[in-house]
C-alpha positions as CSV (number, residue, x, y, z in Angstrom):
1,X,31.2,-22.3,-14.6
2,X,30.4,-25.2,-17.3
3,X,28.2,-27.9,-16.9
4,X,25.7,-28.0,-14.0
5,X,25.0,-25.6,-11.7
6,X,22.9,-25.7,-8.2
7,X,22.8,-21.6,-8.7
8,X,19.0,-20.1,-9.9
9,X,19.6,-18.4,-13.1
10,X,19.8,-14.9,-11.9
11,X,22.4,-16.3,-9.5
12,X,24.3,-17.3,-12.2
13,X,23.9,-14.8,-14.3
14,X,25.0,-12.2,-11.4
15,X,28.2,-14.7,-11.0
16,X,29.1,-14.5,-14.6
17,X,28.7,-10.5,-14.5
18,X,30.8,-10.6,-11.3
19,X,33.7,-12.9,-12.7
20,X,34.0,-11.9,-16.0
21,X,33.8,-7.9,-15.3
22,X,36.3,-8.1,-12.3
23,X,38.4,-9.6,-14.6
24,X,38.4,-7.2,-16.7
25,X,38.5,-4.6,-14.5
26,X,41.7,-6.1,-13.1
27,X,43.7,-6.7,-16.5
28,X,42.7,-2.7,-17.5
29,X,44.6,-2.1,-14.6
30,X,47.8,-3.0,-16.1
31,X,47.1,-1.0,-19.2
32,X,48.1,2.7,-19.4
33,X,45.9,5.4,-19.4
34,X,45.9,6.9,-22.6
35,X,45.4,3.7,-24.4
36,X,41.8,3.1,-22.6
37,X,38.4,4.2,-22.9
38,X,35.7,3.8,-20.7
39,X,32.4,3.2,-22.1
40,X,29.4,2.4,-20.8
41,X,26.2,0.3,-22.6
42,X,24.1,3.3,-21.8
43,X,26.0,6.2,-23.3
44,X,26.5,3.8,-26.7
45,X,23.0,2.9,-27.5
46,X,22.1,6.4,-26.5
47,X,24.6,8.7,-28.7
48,X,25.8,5.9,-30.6
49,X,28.1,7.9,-33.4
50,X,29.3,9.9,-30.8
51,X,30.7,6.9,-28.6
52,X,32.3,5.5,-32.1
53,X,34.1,8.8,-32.9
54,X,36.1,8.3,-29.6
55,X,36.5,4.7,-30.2
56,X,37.8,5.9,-33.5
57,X,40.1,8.4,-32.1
58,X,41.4,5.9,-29.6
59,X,42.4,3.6,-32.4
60,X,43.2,6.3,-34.8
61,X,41.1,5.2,-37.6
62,X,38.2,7.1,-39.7
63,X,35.1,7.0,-38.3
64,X,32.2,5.4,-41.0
65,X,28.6,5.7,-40.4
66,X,27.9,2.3,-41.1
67,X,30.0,1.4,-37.6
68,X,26.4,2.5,-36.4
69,X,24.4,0.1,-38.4
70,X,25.4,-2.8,-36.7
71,X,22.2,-4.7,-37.6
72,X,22.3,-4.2,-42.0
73,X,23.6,-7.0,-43.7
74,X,24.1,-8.9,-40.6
75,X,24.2,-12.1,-42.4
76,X,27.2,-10.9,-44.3
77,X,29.5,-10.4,-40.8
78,X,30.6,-12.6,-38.1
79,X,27.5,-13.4,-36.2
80,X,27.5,-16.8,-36.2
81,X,29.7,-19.3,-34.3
82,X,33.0,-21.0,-34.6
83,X,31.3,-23.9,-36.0
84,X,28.1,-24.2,-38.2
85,X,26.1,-25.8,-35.0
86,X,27.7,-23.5,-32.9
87,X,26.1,-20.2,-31.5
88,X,27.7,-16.7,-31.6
89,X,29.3,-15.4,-28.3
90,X,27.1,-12.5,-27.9
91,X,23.8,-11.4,-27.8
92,X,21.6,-14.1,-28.8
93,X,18.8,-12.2,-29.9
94,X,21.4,-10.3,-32.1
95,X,19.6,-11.3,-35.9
96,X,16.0,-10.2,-34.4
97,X,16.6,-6.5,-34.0
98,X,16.6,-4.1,-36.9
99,X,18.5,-1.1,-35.4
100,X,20.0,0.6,-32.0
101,X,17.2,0.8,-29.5
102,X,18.4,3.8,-26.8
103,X,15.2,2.6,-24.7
104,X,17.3,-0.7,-23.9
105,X,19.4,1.7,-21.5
106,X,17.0,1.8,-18.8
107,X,16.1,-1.9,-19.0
108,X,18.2,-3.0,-16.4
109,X,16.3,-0.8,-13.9
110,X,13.7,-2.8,-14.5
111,X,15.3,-5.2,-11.6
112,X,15.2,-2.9,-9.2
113,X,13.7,-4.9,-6.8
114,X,16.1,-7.8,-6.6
115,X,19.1,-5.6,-6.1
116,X,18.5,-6.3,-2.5
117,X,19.7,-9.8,-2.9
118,X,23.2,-9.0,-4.7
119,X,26.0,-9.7,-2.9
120,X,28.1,-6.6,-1.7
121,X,30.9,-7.7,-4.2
122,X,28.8,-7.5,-6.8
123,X,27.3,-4.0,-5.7
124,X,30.9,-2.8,-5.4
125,X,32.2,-3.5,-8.2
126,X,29.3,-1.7,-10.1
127,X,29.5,1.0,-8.0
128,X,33.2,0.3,-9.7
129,X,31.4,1.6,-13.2
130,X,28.7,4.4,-11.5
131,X,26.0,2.2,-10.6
132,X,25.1,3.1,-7.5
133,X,22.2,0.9,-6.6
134,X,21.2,2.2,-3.5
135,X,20.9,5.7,-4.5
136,X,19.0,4.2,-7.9
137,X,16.6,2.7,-6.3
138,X,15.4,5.3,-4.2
139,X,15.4,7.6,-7.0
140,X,12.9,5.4,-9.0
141,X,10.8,4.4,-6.3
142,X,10.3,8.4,-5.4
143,X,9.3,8.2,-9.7
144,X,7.5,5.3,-9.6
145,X,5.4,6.2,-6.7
146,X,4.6,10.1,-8.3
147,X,3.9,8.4,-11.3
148,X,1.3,6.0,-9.5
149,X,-0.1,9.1,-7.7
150,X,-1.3,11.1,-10.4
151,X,-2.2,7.7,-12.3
152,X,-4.7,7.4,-9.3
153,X,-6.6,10.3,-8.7
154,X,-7.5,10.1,-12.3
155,X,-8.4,6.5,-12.1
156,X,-9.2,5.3,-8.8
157,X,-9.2,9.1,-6.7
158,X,-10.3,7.4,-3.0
159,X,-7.0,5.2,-3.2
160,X,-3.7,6.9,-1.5
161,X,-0.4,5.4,-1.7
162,X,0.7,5.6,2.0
163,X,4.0,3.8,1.4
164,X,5.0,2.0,-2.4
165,X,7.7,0.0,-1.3
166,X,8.5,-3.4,0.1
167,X,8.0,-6.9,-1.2
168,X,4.7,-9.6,-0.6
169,X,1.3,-8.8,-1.0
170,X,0.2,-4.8,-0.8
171,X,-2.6,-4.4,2.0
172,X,-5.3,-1.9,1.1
173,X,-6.5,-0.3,4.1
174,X,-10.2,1.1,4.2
175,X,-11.7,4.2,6.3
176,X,-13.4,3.8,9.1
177,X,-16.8,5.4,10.5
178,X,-15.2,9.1,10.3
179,X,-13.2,9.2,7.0
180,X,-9.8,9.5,7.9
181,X,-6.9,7.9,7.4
182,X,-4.8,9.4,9.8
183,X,-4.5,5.9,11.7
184,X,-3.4,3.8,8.8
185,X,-0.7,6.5,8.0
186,X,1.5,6.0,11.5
187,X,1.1,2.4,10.8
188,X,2.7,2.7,7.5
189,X,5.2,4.5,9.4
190,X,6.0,1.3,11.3
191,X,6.3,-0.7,8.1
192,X,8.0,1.5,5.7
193,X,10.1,-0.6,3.4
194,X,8.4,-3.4,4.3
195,X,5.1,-3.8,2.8
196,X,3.5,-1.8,0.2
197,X,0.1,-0.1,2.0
198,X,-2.6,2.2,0.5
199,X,-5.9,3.5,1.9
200,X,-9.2,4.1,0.9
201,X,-10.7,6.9,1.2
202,X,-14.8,7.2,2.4
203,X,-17.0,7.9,-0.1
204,X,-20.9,7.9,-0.3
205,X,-23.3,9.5,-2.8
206,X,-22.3,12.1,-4.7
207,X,-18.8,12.0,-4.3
208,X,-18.1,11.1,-8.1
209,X,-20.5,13.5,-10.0
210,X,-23.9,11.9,-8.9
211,X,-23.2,9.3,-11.9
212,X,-22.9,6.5,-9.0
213,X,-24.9,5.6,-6.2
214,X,-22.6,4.4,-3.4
215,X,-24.6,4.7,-0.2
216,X,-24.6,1.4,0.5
217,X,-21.8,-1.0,1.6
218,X,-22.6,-3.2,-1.1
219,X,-22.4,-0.5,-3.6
220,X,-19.2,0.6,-2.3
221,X,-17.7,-2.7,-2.2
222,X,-19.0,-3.6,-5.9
223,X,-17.0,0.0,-6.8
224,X,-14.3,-0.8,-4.6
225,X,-13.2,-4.1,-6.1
226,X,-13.7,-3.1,-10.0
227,X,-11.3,0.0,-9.1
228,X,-9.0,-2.4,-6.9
229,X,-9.3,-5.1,-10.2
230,X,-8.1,-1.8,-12.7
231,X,-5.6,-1.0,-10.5
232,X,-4.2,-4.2,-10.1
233,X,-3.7,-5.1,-13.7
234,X,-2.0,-1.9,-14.0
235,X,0.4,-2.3,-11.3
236,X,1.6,-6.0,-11.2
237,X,3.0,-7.9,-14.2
238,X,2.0,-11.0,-12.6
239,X,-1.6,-11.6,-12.7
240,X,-1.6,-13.9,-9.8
241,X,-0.1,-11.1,-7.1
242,X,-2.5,-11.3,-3.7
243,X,-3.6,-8.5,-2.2
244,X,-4.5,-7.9,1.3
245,X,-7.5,-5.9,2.6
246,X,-7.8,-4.1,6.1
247,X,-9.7,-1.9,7.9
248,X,-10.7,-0.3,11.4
249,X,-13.7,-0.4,12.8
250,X,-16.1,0.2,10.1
251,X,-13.6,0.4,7.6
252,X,-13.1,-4.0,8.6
253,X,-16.8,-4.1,7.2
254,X,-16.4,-2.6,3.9
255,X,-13.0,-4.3,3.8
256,X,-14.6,-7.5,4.4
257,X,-17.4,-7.1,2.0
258,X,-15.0,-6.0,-0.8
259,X,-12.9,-9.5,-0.4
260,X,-16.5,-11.0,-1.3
261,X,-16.8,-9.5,-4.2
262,X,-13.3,-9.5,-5.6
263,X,-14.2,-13.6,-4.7
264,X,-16.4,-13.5,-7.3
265,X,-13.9,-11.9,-9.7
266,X,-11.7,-14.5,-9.1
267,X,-9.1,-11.9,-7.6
268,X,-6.9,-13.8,-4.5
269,X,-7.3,-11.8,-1.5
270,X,-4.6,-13.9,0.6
271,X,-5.1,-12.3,4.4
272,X,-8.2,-9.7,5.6
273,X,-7.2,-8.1,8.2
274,X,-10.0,-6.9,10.8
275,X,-9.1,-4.1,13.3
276,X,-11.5,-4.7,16.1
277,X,-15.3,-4.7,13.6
278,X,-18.0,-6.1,14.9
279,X,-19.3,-8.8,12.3
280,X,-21.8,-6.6,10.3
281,X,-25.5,-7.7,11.3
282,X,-28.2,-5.6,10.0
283,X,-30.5,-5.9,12.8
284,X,-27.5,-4.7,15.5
285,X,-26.6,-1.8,13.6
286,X,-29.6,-0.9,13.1
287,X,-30.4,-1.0,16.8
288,X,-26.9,0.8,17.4
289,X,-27.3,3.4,15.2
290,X,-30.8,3.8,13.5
291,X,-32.1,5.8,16.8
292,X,-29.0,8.8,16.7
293,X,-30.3,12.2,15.7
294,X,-27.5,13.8,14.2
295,X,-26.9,16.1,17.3
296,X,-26.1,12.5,18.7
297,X,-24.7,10.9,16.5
298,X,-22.0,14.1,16.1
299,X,-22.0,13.7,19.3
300,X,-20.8,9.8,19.3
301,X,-18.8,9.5,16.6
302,X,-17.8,12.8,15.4
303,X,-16.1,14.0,18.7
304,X,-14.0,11.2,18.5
305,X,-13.3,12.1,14.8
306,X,-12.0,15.2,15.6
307,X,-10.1,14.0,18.6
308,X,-9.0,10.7,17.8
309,X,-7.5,11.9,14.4
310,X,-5.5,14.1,16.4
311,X,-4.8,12.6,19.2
312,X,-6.0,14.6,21.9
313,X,-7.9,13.8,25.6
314,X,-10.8,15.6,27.0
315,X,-11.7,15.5,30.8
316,X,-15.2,14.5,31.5
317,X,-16.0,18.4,32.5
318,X,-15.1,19.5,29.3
319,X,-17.3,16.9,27.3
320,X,-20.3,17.6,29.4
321,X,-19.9,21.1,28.6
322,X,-20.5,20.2,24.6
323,X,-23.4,18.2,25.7
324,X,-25.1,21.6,26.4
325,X,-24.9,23.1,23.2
326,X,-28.4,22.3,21.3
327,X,-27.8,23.0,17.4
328,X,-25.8,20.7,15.2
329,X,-23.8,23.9,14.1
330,X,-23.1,25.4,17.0
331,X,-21.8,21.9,18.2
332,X,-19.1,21.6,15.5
333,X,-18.1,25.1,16.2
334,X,-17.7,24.1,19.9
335,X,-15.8,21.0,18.9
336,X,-13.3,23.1,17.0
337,X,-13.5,25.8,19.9
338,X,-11.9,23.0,22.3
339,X,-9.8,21.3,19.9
340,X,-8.0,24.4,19.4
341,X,-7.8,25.4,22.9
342,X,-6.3,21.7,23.4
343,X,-3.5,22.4,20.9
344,X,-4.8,21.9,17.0
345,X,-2.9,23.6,14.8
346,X,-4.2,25.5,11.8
347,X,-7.6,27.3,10.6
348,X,-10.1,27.7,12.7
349,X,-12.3,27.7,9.5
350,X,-10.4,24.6,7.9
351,X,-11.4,22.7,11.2
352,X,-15.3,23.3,11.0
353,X,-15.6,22.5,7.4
354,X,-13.4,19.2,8.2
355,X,-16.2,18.7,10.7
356,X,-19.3,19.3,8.1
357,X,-17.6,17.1,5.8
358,X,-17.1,14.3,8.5
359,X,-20.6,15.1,10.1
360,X,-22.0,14.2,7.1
361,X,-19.8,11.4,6.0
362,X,-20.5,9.4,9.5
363,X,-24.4,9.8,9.1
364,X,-24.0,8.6,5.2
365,X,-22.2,5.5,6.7
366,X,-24.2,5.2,9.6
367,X,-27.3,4.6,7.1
368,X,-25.5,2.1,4.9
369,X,-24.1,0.2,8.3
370,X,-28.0,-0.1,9.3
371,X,-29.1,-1.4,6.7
372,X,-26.2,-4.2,5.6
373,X,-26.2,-8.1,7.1
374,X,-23.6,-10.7,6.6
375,X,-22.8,-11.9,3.0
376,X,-20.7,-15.3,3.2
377,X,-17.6,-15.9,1.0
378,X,-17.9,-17.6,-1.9
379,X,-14.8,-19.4,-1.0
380,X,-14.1,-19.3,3.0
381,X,-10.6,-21.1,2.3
382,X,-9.3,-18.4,0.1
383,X,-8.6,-15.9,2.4
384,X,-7.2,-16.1,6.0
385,X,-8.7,-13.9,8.3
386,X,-6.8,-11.9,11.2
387,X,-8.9,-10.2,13.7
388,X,-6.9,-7.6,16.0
389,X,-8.8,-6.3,19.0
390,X,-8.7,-4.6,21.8
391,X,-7.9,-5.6,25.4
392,X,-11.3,-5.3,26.5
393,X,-13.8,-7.0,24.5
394,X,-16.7,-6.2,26.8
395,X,-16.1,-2.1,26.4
396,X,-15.9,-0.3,22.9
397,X,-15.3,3.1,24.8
398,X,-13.6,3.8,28.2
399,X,-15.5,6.0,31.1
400,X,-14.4,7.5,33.4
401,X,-16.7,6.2,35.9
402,X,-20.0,7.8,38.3
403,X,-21.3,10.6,37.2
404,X,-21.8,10.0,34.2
405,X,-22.2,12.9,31.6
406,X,-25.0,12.7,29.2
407,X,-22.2,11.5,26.2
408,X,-21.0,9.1,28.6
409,X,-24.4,7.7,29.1
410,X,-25.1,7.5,25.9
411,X,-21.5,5.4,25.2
412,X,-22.3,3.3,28.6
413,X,-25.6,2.1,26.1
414,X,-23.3,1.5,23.5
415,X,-21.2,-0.5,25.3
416,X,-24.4,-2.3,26.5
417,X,-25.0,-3.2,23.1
418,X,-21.5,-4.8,22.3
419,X,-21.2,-6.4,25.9
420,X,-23.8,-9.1,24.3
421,X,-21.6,-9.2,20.8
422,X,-18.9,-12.1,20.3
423,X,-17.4,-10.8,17.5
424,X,-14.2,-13.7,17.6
425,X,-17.0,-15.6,17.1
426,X,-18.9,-14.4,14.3
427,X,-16.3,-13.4,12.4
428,X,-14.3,-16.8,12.9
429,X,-17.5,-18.7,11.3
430,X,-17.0,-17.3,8.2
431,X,-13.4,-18.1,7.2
432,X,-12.0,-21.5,7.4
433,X,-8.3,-19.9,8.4
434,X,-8.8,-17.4,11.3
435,X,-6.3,-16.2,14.0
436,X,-7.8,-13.4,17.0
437,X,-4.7,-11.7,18.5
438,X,-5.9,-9.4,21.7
439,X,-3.4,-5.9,21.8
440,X,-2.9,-3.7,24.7
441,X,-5.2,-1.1,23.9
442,X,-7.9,-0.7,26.7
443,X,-10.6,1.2,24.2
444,X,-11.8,0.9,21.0
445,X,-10.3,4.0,19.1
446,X,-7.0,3.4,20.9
447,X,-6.2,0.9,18.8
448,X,-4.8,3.3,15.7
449,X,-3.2,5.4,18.8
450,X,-1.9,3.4,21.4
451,X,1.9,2.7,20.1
452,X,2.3,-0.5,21.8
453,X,-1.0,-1.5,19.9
454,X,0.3,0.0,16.3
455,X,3.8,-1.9,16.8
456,X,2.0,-5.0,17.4
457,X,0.0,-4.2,14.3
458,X,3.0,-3.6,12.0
459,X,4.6,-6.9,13.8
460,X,2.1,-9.1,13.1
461,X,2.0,-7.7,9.4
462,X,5.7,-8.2,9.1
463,X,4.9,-12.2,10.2
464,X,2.4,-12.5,7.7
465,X,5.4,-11.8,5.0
466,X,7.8,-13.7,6.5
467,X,5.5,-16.7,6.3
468,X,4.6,-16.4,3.1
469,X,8.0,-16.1,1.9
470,X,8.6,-19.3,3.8
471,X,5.8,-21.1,1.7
C-alpha cells in the first residue's frame, strides 16, 4: 500500500484497518488460548489500570502505576522513529496529549454516517470484534434524534422532527391553512431513511407569551428563518449544508417567503418545494378571503381540517345538513358530531377543542394571507423552485355536481376565483430554475391524501438527492 494511491483517504484508511486487522486476526488464530487477551481501545482508555492488571497477569509481571501514565516523560521513551528524520509508528499526535482521554472511546461513532459505504468485509470483520454497525447506528440515531427533540421545544418549539435520518439537504416542511401536519407525516413515511424532514408548526399572535407579534406572513417568516439559522448552526458542522423549504397550500407561501429572508442571511436554500400555492397576491387573497364571516370561513376551510386530517368523505346530504346550523359553536360541535359518527377515534371533547384551536388558527392566517403581496428573491438563481400540483388546475375543490348545497356554492365561487389564476406562471417568474410536475390528484386537498400523489411526492424528492449527489 506504499506509494500512490487512486483510493480517497477514508478508503484507504478503511483498507489499512481491513488488512492489517485481518491479519492479525488470522495469525491469533494459531496462538492458544490461554496465551491471548482480547482487548479492546474502548475498555483501555476507559478503565485503563484495570485493562493493565490483566495485561500484567497475562505476562506474569507486576503491575506499576506508571504503565498508566503513558504520556510523563514521553521524551524519555521510544516515541520517536528509527531514524532522527523518521516518524514514530503510532499515533502521530502522541507528544500533544497530556493524559488518557476515556471520551476518545466514542469518537469513532462520530462516523456513523459513512458506515453505509464500508464494504461488507470490512463490516464483518468488525462485527469480528463486537462492532455491530447496523445495530449502532440505529441506536444513536434513536439518541441523536431525542436529543434534537427536547433541544427543540426549548429553542425552536413549532419545529418537529418527522424523520432525522438520511443524507442531502433536510427539507423543512411548513403548515398549511389549518395547522396540521398530518400530511407531511405520511410523506415522511414514504422517505424514511432517505431524507431528513421536519415541519413547522402554525403559529400566530400569542403563541410565544405575547412577547412576539407573528400575525403576519412577514413576521412569521422573519421568525422563521432566525429560528431555522439557530438551528442550523447547531445541527450541521458544515456551515455551507442547504436546506430545503416546502409547504402545502398556504404552508408554500410562508415557505416561500422564509427562503427570501434566509436570502438575505446569506443561508442557501438549494430547492423550494411548492405543493399546489397559489403565488401569494394581496389583492386575490384579499378578494378570496377578506369577505368570510367566520361561520364561513369554518365552514370553508375548517371542515376540511377536520376531515382532511383524517381522511374521511362526506356525501353532499350530509354537508348540507351542517350548512343549517347558524352559531359558530354549535357548528364545531356538529363537525365533531359527524366526524365521529364517520369513524374518529377518541374524545369527543379532545375533537371540539382541536376545532377551536384550528377555527381560530385559519382566521389568524386567513388575515395575514389578505394582507401579504409578492416579495421577489434577492437572488432568483439561488434556489430552484419545484411546483407540484394537482391534476386539475382549473378546480381547487371537487363537486359533486347540480344541486349545489350552500358549501358547495360557496367552493363553486372559489373555484371561480382560481379558474382566472396561473399559478405555473407566477410562480415560474420568480425563480430562474423552475420545474411544474402535474400529479394524479383531481382536488386540491387530495394532494397530501391521494397515495399515488404522496409516492410521486417522495419520488420526485428522492431525484432531487440523487441529482445532487451526481453534481
Amino acid at each position: 500500500m506504499r506509494g500512490a494511491s487512486t483510493l480517497s483517504p477514508w478508503k484507504l484508511a478503511e483498507e489499512s484497518w481491513t488488512r492489517s486487522h485481518g491479519h492479525i486476526r488470522q495469525f491469533l488464530q494459531t496462538i492458544p488460548e490461554e496465551r491471548k487477551l482480547d482487548l479492546s481501545y474502548e475498555a483501555l482508555v476507559r478503565h485503563p489500570q484495570g485493562m493493565m492488571e490483566q495485561v500484567c497477569e497475562l505476562l506474569k509481571i507486576d503491575f506499576e502505576g506508571s504503565m498508566c501514565l503513558p504520556y510523563d516523560d514521553s521524551k524519555e521513551k521510544m516515541t520517536g522513529g528509527l531514524h532522527p528524520v523518521s516518524k514514530m509508528i503510532g499515533d502521530p499526535n502522541f507528544l500533544k496529549h497530556t493524559t488518557i482521554d476515556p471520551s476518545l472511546a466514542e469518537g469513532w461513532r462520530r462516523y456513523a454516517d459513512r458506515w453505509d459505504g464500508l464494504d461488507q468485509k470490512t463490516r464483518d470483520l468488525a462485527a469480528s470484534f463486537n462492532y455491530h454497525l447496523s445495530e449502532e447506528k440505529d441506536e444513536l440515531v434513536a439518541t441523536a434524534q431525542k436529543a434534537m427533540q427536547r433541544t427543540l421545544k426549548s429553542t425552536f418549539p413549532e419545529l418537529e422532527v418527522l424523520q432525522g435520518e438520511g443524507k442531502g439537504a433536510p427539507v423543512i416542511w411548513f403548515a398549511p391553512m389549518f395547522g396540521s401536519i398530518d400530511g407531511y407525516r405520511k410523506l415522511a413515511g414514504q422517505l424514511k431513511g432517505q431524507i431528513p424532514s421536519y415541519a413547522v408548526q402554525s403559529v400566530h399572535a400569542g403563541t410565544r407569551g405575547g412577547a412576539m407579534d407573528l400575525s403576519t406572513i412577514h413576521a412569521q417568516a422573519t421568525y422563521f428563518s432566525e429560528q431555522i439559522m439557530a438551528w442550523k448552526d447547531g445541527l450541521f458542522e458544515d456551515a455551507a449544508q442547504p436546506i430545503r423549504l416546502g409547504g402545502f397550500s398556504y404552508g408554500g407561501i410562508v415557505a416561500y417567503a422564509t427562503m427570501v429572508e434566509l436570502q438575505k442571511r446569506e443561508v442557501l436554500v438549494d430547492h423550494l418545494i411548492i405543493l399546489d400555492a397559489v403565488c401569494p397576491d394581496g389583492k386575490f387573497h384579499k378578494k378570496l378571503f377578506g369577505g368570510l364571516d367566520p361561520r364561513s370561513s369554518l365552514l370553508a376551510i375548517g371542515f376540511d381540517a377536520l376531515f382532511f386530517t383524517h381522511q374521511i368523505v362526506c356525501t353532499p346530504e350530509e354537508e348540507a345538513s351542517l350548512h343549517q346550523v347558524e352559531e359558530v359553536s354549535d357548528l364545531i360541535e356538529a363537525l365533531v358530531e359527524l366526524g365521529l359518527q364517520k369513524g374518529l377515534k377518541g374524545s369527543r371533547g379532545a375533537y371540539i377543542a382541536w376545532m377551536e384551536h384550528t377555527h381560530e388558527v385559519v382566521q389568524k392566517n386567513q388575515a395575514a394571507l389578505a394582507g401579504f403581496s409578492i416579495i421577489k428573491p434577492t437572488r432568483p438563481a439561488e434556489t430552484a423552485c419545484l411546483f407540484i400540483r394537482r391534476n386539475r388546475q382549473e378546480a381547487f375543490y371537487e363537486l359533486s355536481g347540480e344541486p349545489l348545497t350552500e358549501m358547495e356554492k360557496k367552493k363553486q365561487q372559489i373555484n371561480e376565483v382560481y379558474s382566472k389564476l396561473d399559478p405555473v406562471r407566477s410562480w415560474s417568474a420568480l425563480f430562474s430554475n423552475f420545474r411544474s410536475v402535474i400529479g394524479p390528484a383531481k382536488g386540491h386537498y387530495d394532494l397530501l391524501i391521494d397515495e399515488a400523489s404522496v409516492a410521486l411526492i417522495a419520488s420526485e424528492l428522492i431525484q432531487l438527492n440523487s441529482s445532487k449527489d451526481e453534481e
